[in-house]
VOLUM-756750 format. One line per 10 residues: their letters; for each residue y, x, z of N, C-alpha, C. Coordinates in Angstrom, 3 decimals. Atoms other than C-alpha are relative to their C-alpha. Example, Ala and Ser with C-alpha at 12.3 -4.5 7.8 and 13.67 -1.06 7.14 Angstrom:
2
AS = -1.190 0.890 0.000 -4.500 12.300 7.800 1.200 0.900 0.000 | -1.190 -0.820 -0.060 -1.060 13.670 7.140 1.090 -0.770 0.730
END
This chain:
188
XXXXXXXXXX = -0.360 -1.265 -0.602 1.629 -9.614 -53.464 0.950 -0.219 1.176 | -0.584 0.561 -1.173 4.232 -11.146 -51.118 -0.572 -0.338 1.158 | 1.180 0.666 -0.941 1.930 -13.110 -49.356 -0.404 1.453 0.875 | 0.843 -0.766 -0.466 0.145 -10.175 -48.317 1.227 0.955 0.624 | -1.622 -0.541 -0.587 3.533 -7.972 -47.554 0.657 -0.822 1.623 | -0.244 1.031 -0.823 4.247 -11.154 -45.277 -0.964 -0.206 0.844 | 0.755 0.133 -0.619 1.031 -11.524 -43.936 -0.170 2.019 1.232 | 0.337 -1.504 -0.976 1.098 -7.157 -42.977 1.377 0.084 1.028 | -1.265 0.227 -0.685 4.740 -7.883 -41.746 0.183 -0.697 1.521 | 0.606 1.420 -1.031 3.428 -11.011 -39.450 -1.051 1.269 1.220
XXXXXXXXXX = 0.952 -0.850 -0.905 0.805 -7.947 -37.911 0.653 0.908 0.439 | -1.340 -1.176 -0.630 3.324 -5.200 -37.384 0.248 -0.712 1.218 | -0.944 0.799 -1.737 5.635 -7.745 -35.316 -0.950 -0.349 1.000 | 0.416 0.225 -1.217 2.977 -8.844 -33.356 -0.873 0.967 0.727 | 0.453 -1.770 -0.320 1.324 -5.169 -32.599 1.160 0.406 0.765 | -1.215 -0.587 -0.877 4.683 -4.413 -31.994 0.088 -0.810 1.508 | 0.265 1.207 -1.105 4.747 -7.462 -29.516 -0.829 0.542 0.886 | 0.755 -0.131 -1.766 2.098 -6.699 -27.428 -0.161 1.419 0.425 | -0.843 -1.319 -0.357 3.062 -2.733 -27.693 1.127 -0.118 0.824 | -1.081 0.439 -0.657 6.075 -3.903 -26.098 -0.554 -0.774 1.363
XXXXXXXXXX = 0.468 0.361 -0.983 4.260 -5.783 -23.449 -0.965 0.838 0.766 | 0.706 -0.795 -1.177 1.781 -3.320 -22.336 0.531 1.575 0.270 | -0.614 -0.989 -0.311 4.277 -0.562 -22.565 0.913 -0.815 1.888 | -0.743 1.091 -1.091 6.465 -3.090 -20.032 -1.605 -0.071 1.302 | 1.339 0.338 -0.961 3.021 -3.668 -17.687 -0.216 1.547 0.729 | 0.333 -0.769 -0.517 2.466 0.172 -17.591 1.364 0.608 0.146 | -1.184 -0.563 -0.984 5.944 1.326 -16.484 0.313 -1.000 0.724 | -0.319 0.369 -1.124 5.845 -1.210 -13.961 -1.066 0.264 0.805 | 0.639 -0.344 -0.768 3.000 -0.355 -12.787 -0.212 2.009 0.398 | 0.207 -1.608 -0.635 3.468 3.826 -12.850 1.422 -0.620 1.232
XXXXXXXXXX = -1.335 -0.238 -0.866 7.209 2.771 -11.141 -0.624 -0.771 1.808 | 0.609 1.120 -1.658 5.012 0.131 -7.992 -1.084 1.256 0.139 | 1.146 -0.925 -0.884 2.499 3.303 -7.696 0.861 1.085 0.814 | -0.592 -0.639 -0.444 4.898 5.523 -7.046 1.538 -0.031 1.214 | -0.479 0.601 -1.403 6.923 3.427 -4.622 0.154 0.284 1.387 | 0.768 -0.896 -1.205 5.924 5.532 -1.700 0.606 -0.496 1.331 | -0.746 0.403 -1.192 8.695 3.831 0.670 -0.447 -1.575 -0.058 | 0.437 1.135 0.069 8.052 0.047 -0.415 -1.498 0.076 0.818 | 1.612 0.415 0.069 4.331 0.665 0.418 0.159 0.434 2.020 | -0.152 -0.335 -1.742 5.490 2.309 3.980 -0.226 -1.000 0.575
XXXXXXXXXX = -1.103 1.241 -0.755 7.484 -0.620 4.823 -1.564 -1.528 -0.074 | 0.471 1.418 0.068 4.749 -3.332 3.684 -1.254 0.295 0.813 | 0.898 -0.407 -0.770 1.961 -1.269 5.206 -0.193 0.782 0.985 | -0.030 -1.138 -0.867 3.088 0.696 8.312 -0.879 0.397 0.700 | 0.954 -0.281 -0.889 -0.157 0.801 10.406 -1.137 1.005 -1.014 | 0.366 -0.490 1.070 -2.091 2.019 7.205 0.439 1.148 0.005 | -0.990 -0.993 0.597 0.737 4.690 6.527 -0.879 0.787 1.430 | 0.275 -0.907 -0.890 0.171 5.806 9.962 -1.038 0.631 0.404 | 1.286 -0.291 -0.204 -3.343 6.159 10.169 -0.452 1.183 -0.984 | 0.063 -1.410 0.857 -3.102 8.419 7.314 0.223 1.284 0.185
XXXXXXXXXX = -0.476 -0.941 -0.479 -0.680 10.313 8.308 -0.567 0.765 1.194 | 0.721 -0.471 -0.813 -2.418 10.553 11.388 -1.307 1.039 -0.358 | 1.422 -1.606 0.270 -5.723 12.391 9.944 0.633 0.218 -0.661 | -0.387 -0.882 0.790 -3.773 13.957 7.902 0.296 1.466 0.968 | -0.104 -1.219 -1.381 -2.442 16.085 11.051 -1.331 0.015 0.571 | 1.353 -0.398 -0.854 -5.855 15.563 13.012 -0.591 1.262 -0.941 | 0.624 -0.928 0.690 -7.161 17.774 9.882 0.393 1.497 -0.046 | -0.224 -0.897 0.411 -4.622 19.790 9.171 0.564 1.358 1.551 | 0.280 -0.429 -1.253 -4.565 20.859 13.215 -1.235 0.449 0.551 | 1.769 -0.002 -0.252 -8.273 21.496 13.225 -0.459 -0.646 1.153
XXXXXXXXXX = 0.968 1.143 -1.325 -9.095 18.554 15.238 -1.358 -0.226 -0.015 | 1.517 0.150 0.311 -12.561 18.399 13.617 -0.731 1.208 0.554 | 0.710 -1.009 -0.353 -13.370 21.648 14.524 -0.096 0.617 1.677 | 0.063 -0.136 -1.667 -11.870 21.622 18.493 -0.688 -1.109 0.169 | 0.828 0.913 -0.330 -13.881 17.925 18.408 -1.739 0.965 -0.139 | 1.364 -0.837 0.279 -17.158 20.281 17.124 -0.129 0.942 1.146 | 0.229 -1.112 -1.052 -16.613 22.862 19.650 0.140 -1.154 1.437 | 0.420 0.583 -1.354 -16.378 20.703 22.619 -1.048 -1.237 -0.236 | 0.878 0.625 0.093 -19.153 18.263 21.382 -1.300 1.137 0.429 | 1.193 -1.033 -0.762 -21.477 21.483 21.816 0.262 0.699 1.043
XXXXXXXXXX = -0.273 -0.419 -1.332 -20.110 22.362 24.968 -0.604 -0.858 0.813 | 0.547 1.417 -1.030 -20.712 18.993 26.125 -1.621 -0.146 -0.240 | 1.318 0.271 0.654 -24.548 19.398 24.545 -0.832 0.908 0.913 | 0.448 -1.220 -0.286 -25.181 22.848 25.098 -0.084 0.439 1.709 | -0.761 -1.025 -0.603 -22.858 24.308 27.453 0.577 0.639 0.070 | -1.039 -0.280 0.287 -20.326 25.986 27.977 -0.650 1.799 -0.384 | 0.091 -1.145 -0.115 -20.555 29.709 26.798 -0.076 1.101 0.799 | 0.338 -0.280 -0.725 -21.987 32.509 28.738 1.150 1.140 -0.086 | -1.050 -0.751 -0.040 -18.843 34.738 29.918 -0.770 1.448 -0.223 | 0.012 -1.756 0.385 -18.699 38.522 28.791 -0.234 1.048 0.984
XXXXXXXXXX = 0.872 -1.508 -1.400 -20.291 41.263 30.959 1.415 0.736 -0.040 | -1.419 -0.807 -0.118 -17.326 43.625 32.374 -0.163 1.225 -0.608 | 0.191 -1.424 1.073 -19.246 46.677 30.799 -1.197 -1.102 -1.035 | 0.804 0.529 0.773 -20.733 46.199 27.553 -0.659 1.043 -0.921 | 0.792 -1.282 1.254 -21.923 49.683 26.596 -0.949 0.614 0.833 | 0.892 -0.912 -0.737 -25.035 51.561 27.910 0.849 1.022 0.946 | -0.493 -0.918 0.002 -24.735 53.956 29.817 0.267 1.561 -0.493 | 0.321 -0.593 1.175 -25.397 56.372 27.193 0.707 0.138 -0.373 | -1.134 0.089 0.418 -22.781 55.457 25.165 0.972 0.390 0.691 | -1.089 -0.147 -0.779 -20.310 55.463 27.724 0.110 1.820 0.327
XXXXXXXXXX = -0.027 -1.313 -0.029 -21.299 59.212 28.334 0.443 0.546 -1.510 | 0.245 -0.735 1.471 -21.175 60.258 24.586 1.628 -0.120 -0.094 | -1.827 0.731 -0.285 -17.253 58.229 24.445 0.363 1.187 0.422 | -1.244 -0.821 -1.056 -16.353 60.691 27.276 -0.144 1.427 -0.635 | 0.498 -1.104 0.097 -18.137 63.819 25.619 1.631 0.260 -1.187 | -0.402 -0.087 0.683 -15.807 63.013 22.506 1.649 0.565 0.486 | -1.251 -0.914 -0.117 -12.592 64.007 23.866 1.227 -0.754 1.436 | -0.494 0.741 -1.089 -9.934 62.736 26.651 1.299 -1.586 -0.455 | -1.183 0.836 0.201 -7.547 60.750 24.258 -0.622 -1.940 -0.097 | 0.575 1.269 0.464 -8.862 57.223 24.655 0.556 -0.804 -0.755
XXXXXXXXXX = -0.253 0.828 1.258 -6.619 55.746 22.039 -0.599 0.241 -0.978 | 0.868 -0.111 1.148 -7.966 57.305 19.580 -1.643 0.334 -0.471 | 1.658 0.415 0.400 -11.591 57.280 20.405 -0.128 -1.473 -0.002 | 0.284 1.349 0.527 -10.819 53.492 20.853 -0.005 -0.452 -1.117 | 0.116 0.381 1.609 -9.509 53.369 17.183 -0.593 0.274 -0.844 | 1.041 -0.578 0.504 -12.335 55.461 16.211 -1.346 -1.272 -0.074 | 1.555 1.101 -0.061 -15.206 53.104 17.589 0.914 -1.023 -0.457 | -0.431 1.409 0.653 -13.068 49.894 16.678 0.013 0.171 -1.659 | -0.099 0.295 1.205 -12.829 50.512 13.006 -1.548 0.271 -0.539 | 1.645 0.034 0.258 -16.507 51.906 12.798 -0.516 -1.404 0.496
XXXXXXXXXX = 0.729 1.274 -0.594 -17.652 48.555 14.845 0.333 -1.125 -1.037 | -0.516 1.164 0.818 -15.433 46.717 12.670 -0.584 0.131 -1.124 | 0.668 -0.391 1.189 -16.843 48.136 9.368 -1.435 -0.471 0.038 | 1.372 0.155 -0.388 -20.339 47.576 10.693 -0.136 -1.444 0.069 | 0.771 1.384 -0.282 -20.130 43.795 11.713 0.308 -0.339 -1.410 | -0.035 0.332 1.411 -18.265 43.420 8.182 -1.273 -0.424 -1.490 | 1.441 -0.622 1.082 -21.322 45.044 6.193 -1.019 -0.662 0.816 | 1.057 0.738 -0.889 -23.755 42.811 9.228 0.130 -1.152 -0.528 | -0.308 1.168 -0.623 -21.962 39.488 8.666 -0.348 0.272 -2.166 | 0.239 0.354 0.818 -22.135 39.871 4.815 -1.874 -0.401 -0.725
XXXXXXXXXX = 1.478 -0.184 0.182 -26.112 40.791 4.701 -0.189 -1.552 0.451 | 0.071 1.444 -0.396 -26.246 37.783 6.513 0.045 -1.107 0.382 | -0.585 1.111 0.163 -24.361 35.283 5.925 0.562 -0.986 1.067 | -0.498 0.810 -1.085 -22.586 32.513 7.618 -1.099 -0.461 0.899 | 0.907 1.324 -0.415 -24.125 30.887 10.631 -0.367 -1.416 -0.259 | 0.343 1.796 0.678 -26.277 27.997 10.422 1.289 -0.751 0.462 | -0.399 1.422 -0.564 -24.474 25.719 12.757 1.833 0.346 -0.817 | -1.164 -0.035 0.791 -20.898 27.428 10.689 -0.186 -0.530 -1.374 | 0.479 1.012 0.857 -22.560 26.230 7.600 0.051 -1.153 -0.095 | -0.084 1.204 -0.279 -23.218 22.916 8.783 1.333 -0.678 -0.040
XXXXXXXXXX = -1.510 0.547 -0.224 -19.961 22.452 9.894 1.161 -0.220 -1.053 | -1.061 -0.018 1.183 -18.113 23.163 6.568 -0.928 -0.649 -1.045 | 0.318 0.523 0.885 -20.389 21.643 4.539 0.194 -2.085 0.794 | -0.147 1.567 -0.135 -20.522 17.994 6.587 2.241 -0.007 -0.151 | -1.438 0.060 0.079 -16.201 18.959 7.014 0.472 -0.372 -0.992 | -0.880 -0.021 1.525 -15.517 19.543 3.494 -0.597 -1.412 -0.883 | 0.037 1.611 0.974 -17.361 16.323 2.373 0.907 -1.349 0.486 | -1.077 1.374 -0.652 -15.398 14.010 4.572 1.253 0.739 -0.059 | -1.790 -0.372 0.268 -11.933 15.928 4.147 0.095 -0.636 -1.790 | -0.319 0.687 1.358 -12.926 15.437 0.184 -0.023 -1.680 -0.080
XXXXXXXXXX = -0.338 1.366 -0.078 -13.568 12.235 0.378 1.253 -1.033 0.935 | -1.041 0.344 -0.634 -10.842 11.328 2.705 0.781 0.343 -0.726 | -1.285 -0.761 1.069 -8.319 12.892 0.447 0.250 -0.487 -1.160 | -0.302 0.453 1.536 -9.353 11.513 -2.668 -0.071 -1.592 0.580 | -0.778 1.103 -0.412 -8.907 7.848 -0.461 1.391 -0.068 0.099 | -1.270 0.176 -0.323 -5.517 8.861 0.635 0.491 0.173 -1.151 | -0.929 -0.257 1.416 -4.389 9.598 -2.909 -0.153 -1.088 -0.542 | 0.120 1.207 1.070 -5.792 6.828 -4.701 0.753 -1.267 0.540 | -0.830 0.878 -0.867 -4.263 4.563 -1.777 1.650 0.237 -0.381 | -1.646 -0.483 0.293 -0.831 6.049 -2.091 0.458 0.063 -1.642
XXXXXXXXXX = -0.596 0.567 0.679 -0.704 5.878 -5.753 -0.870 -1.199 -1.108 | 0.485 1.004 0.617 -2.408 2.834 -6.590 1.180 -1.169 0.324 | -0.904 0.583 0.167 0.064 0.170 -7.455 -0.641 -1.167 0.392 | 0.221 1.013 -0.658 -0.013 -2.795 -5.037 0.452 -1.404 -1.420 | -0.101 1.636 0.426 -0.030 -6.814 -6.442 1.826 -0.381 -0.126 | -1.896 0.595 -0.123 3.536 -7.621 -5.021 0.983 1.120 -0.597 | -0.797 -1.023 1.005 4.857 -4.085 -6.404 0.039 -0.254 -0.823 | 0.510 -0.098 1.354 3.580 -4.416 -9.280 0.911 -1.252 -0.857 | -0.182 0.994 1.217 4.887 -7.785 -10.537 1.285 -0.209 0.811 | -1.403 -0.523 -0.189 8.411 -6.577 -8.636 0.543 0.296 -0.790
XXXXXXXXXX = -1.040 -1.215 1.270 9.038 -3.786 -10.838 -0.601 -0.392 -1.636 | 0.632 0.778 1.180 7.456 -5.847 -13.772 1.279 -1.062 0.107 | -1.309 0.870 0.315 9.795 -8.594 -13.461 1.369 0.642 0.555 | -1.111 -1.286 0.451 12.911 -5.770 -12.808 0.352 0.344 -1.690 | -0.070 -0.820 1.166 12.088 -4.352 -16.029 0.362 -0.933 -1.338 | 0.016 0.963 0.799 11.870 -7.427 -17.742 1.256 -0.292 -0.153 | -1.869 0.323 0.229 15.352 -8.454 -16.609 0.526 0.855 -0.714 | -0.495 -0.861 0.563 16.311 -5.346 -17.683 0.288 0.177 -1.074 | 0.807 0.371 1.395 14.788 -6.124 -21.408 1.306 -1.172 0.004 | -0.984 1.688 0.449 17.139 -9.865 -21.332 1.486 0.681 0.412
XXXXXXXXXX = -1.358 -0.357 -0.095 20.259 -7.783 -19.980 -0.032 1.702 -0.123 | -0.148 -2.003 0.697 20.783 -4.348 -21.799 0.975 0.671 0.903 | -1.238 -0.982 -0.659 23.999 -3.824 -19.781 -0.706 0.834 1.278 | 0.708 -0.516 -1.190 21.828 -3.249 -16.504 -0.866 1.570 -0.521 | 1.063 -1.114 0.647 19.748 -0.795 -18.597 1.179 0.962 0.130 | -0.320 -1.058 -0.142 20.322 2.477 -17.842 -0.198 1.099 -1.464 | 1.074 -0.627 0.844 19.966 5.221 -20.591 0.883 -0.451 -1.509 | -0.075 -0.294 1.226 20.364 4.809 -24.475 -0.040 -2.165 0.009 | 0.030 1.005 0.316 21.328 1.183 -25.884 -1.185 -0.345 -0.707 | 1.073 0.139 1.412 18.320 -0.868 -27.432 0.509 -0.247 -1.412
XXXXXXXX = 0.037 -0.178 1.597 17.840 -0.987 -30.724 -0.948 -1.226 -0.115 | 0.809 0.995 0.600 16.513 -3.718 -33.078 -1.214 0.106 -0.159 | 1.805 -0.728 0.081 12.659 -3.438 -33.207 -0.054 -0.007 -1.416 | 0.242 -0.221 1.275 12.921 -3.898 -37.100 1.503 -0.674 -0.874 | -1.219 0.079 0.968 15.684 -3.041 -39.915 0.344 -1.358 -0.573 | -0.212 1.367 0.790 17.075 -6.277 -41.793 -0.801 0.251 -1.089 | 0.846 -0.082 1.134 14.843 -6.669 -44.524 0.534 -0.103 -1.224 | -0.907 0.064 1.170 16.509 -6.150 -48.152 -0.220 -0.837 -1.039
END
């Protein structure tokens, strides 16, 4: 019966053991992912390139690059006529009364109501379509690079704050926090 007491005793400690080691492995490696200045400093051209589309995006550079790519294709847009109402209309306007503010805010909220109830029937443009569907796959995928980059825990971090922690483990005083404790009671 000993034997076996001795032999489950012998499995504890060394469970405990390598509990103790891959607890030690993964708080050095959450503390080297989250490093965010170390990783600056070792990778500044990287950092910046990020940062950089990060503003190109969040400036809608993709979308003033889209609009002057079809300028440069197309052409440039055909400027706005100086009248843009029959002349029909324009008579009917004048029939309505002399205050033109408020026949302007009259036709502007009817026009506005109208393209509302136009633009829902049918739907975004193609080439606005296009544009947010190729956008939003390269912003997602760009995004979920810059994250996994920023907290993926580099080689030389990693076995930094791994051997830190370790010292830390051989000198308690450095340890911050709650004194260790014995991993197991004296045995009676």
């Amino acid at each position: 019966m000993a034997t076996e007491a001795d032999a489950a005793r012998e499995r504890v400690l060394a469970a405990r053991g390598d509990l103790a080691v891959e607890v030690e492995r993964l708080q050095a490696s959450a503390r080297a992912a989250v490093d965010v200045p170390a990783k600056v400093r070792r990778n500044p051209v990287r950092t910046a390139a990020v940062a950089g589309g990060v503003g190109f995006v969040a400036l809608g550079g993709p979308r003033r690059l889209f609009r002057r790519a079809k300028s440069a294709i197309v052409g440039p847009d055909a400027p706005l006529p100086e009248q843009m109402l029959p002349e029909e209309i324009e008579k009917t306007l004048k029939r309505l009364g002399t205050d033109g503010d408020r026949i302007r805010g009259v036709v502007e909220r009817d026009f506005a109501a109208y393209v509302k109830a136009a633009e829902k029937r049918r739907g975004p443009p193609l080439l606005q379509s296009l544009y947010y569907s190729l956008t939003s796959t390269v912003l997602r995928r760009g995004s979920k690079l810059a994250v996994d980059w920023l907290l993926q825990p580099d080689e030389h971090g990693f076995t930094a704050q791994l051997e830190r922690i370790r010292r830390q483990r051989r000198d308690p005083g450095e340890r911050l926090g709650a004194e260790p404790r014995d991993p197991l009671p004296p045995s009676a």
